[in-house]
KEKE-617068 format. One line per field, with one value per residue: x, y, z of N, C-alpha, C in turn; residue number from 1. Coordinates in Angstrom, 1 decimal, padded with zeros to 4 digits. Layout:
n_px = c(X, ...)
n_py = c(Y, ...)
n_pz = c(Z, ...)
ca_px = c(X, ...)
ca_py = c(Y, ...)
ca_pz = c(Z, ...)
c_px = c(X, ...)
c_py = c(Y, ...)
c_pz = c(Z, ...)
seq = c(NUM, ...)
***
This chain:
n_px = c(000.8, 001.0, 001.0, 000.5, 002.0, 001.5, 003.4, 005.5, 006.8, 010.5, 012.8, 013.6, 015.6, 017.4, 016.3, 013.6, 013.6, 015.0, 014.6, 014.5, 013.2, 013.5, 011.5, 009.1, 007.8, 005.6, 007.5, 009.7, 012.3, 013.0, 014.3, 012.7, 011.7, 010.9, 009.6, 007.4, 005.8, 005.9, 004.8, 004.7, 006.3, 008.2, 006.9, 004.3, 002.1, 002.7, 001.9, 003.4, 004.8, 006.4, 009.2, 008.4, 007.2, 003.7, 001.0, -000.2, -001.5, -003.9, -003.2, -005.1, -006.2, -003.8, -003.2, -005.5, -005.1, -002.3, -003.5, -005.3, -003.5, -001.9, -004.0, -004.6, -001.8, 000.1, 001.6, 003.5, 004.8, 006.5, 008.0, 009.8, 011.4, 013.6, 016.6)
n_py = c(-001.2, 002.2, 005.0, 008.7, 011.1, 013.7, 015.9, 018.6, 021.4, 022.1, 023.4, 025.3, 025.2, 026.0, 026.6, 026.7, 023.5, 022.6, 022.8, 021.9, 020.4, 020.0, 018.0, 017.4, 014.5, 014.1, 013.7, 012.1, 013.1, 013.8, 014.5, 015.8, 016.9, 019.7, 021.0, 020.5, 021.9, 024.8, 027.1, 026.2, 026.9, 027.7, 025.6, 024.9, 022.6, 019.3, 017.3, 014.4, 011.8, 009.4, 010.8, 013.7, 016.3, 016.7, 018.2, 021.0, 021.1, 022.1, 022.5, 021.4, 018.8, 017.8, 016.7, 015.3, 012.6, 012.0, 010.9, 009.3, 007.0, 006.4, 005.1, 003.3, 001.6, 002.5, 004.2, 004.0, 001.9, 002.9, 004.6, 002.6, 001.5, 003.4, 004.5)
n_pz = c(000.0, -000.7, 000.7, 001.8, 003.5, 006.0, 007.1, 009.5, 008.2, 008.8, 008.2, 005.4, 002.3, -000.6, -004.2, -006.7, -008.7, -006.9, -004.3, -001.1, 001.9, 006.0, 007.4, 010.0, 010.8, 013.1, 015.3, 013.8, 011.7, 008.4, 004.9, 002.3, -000.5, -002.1, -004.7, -005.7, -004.2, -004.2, -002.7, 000.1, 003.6, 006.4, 008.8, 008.1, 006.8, 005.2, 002.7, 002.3, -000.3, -001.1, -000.5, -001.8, -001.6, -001.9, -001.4, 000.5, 003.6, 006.5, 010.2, 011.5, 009.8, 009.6, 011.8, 012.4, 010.5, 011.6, 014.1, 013.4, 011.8, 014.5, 015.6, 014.2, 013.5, 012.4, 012.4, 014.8, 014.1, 011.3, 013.3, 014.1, 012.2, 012.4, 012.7)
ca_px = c(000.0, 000.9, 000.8, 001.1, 001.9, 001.9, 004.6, 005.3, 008.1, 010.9, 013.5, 013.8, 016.8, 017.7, 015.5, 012.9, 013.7, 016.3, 013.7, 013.9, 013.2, 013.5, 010.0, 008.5, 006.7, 005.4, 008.9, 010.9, 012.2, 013.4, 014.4, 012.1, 011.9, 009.7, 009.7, 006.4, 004.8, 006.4, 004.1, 005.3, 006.6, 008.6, 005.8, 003.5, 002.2, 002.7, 001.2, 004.7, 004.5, 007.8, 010.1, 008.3, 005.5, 002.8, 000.5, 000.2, -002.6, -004.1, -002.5, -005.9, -006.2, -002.3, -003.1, -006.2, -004.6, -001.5, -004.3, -005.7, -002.0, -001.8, -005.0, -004.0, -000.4, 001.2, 002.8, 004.7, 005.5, 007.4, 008.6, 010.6, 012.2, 014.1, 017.7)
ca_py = c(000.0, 003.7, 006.1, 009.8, 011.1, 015.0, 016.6, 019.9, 022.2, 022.7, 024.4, 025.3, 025.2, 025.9, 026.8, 025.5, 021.8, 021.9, 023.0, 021.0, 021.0, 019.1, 017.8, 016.2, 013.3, 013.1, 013.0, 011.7, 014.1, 014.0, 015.8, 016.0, 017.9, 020.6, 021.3, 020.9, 022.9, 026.5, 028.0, 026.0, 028.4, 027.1, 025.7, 024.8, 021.1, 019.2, 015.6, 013.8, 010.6, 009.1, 011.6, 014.4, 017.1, 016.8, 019.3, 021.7, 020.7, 023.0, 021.4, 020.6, 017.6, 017.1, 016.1, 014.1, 011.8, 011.0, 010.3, 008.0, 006.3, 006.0, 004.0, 001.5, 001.5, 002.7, 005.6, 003.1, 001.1, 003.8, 004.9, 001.6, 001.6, 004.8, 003.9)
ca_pz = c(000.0, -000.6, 001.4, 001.6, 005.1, 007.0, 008.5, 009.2, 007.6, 010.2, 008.0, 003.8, 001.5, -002.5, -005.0, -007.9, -008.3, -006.2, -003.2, 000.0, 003.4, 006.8, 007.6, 011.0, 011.0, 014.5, 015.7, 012.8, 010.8, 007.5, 004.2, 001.5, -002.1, -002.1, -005.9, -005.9, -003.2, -004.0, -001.6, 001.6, 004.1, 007.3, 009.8, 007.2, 006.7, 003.7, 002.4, 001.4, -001.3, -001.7, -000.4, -002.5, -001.0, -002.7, -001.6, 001.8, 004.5, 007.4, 010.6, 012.1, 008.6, 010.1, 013.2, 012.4, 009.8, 012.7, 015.1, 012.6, 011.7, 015.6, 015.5, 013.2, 014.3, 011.3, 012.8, 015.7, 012.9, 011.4, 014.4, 014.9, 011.4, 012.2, 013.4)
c_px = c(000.9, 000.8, 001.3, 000.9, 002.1, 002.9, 004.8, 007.3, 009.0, 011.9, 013.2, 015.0, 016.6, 016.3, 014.5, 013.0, 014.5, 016.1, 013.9, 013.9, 013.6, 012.1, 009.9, 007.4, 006.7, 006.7, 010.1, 011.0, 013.4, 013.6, 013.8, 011.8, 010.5, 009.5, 007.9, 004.9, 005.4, 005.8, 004.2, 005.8, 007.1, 007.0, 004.4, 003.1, 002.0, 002.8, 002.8, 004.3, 005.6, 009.1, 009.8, 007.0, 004.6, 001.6, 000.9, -001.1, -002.4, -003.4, -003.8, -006.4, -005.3, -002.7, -004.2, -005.7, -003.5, -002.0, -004.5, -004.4, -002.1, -002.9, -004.9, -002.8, 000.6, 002.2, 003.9, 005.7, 006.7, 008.3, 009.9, 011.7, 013.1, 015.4, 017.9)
c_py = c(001.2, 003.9, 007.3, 010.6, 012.4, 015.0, 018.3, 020.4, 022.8, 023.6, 024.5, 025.4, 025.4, 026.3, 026.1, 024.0, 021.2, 022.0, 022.3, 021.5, 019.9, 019.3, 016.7, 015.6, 013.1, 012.3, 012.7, 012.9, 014.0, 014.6, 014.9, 016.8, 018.5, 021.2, 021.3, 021.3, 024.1, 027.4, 027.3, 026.6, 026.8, 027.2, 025.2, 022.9, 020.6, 017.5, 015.5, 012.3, 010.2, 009.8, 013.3, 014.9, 017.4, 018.1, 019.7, 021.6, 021.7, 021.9, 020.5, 019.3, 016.6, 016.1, 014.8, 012.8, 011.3, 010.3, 009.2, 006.7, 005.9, 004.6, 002.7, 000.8, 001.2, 003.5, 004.9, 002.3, 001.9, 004.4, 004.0, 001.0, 002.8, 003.8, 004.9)
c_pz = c(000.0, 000.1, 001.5, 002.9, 005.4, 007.4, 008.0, 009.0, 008.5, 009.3, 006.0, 003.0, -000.3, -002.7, -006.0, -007.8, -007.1, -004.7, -002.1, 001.3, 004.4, 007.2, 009.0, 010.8, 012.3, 015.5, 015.3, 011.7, 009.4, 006.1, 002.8, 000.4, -001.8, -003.4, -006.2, -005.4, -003.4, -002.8, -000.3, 002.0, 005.4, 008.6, 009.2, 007.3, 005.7, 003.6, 001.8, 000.6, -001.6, -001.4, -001.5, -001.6, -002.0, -002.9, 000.2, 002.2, 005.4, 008.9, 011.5, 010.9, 009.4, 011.3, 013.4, 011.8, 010.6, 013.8, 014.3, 012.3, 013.0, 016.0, 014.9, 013.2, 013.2, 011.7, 014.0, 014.5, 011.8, 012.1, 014.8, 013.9, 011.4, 013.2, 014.5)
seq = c(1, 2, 3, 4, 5, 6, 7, 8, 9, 10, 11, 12, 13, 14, 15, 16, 17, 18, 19, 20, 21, 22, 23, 24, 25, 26, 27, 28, 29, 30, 31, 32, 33, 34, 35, 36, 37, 38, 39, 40, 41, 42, 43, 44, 45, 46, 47, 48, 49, 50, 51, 52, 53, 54, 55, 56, 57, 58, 59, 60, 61, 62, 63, 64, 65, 66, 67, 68, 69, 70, 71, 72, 73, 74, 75, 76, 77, 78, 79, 80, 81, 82, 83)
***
């Protein structure tokens, strides 16, 4: 299964394609291409798909969708792949 997961925008770097940011996931944070969100802003939350932001979510969407992950116990399960 897919999945395309929230987190919010902790820092930004470079330009156009070359766009990225550090993004938390509920803890985990990692860097992500922002090439095609231009309008993300540090603090912002943004649906990721592969290591790519897809689009930019309000953080009350954010928060529901990690509650939800919590529920099904996707987001531990992530949590436990992180070295």
């Amino acid at each position: 299964m897919c999945l395309a997961v929230p987190g919010k925008v902790l820092s930004i770097e470079g330009e156009d394609i070359a766009r990225v940011g550090r993004v938390n996931f509920g803890g985990i944070v990692k860097e992500v291409n922002l090439a095609y969100v231009p309008q993300a802003e540090i603090g912002d939350y943004v649906v990721v798909h592969v290591g790519f932001a897809i689009s930019v979510m309000d953080e009350r969407e954010a928060t529901q969708v990690f509650e939800y992950l919590k529920q099904i116990g996707e987001l531990g399960e992530i949590e436990e792949r992180q070295p």
